[in-house]
N, C-alpha and C positions, 0 to 999 in steps of 0.2 A: 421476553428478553429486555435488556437494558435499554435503554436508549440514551445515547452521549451527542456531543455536536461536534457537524463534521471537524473544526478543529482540534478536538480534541482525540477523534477517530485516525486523524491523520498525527499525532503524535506518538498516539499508541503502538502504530504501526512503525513508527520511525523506532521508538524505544526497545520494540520487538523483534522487529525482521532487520533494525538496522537497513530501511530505504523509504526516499523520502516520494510520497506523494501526495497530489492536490486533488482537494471532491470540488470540483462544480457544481456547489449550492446554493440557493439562499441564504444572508445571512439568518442563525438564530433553526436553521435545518437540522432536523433530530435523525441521526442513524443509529443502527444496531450498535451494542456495542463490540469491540476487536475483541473477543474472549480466549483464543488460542493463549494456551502456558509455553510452549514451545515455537522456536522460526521453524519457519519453513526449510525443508533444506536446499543447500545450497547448487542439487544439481538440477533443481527445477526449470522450468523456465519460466520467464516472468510473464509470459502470457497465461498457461497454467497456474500460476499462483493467484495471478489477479480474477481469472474465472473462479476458483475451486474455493479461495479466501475472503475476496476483498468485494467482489460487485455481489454474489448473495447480502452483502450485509449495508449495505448503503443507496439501497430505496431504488436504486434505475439511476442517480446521479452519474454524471459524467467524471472517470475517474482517471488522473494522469501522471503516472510514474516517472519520474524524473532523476536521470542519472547525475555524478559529478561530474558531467560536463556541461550541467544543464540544461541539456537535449531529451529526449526522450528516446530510451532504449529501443532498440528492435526484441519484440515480439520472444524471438527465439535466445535472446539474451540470458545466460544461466545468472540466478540471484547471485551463487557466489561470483562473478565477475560483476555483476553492479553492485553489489555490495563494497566492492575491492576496489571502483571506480571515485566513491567519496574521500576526500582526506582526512585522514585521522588524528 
């Protein structure tokens, strides 16, 4: 598999799933890269999604979802609702 840096990992995922989160890495840190063609949908929860998606693919890095309020969601939080918490 590819391997991109965490910046760029976390952009892929902004441009994809449309939400924005940060890896806790080294700089110049190589993870997998975001390969999904489709988001996730939207009735997921983002704890679900960050297990099943995002931490297989970024080495054990510390990984942290950040809603528009610039908090970090709860757990049970559906994407489509922090999706819908950013401004457009």
């Amino acid at each position: 598999m590819t391997k991109i840096s965490a910046a760029e990992f976390e952009a892929k995922v902004l441009a994809k799933e449309e939400v924005v989160i940060k890896i806790r890495a080294p700089s110049g840190a190589k993870v997998d890269d975001y390969h999904y063609e489709r988001k996730a949908a939207g009735n997921q929860s983002t704890t679900n999604w960050l297990e099943g998606r995002v931490r297989p693919l970024v080495n054990g890095y510390e990984v942290e979802v950040i809603g528009g309020d610039y908090a970090t969601p709860h757990g049970r939080t559906k994407l489509e609702t922090l999706r819908s918490s950013y401004e457009k």
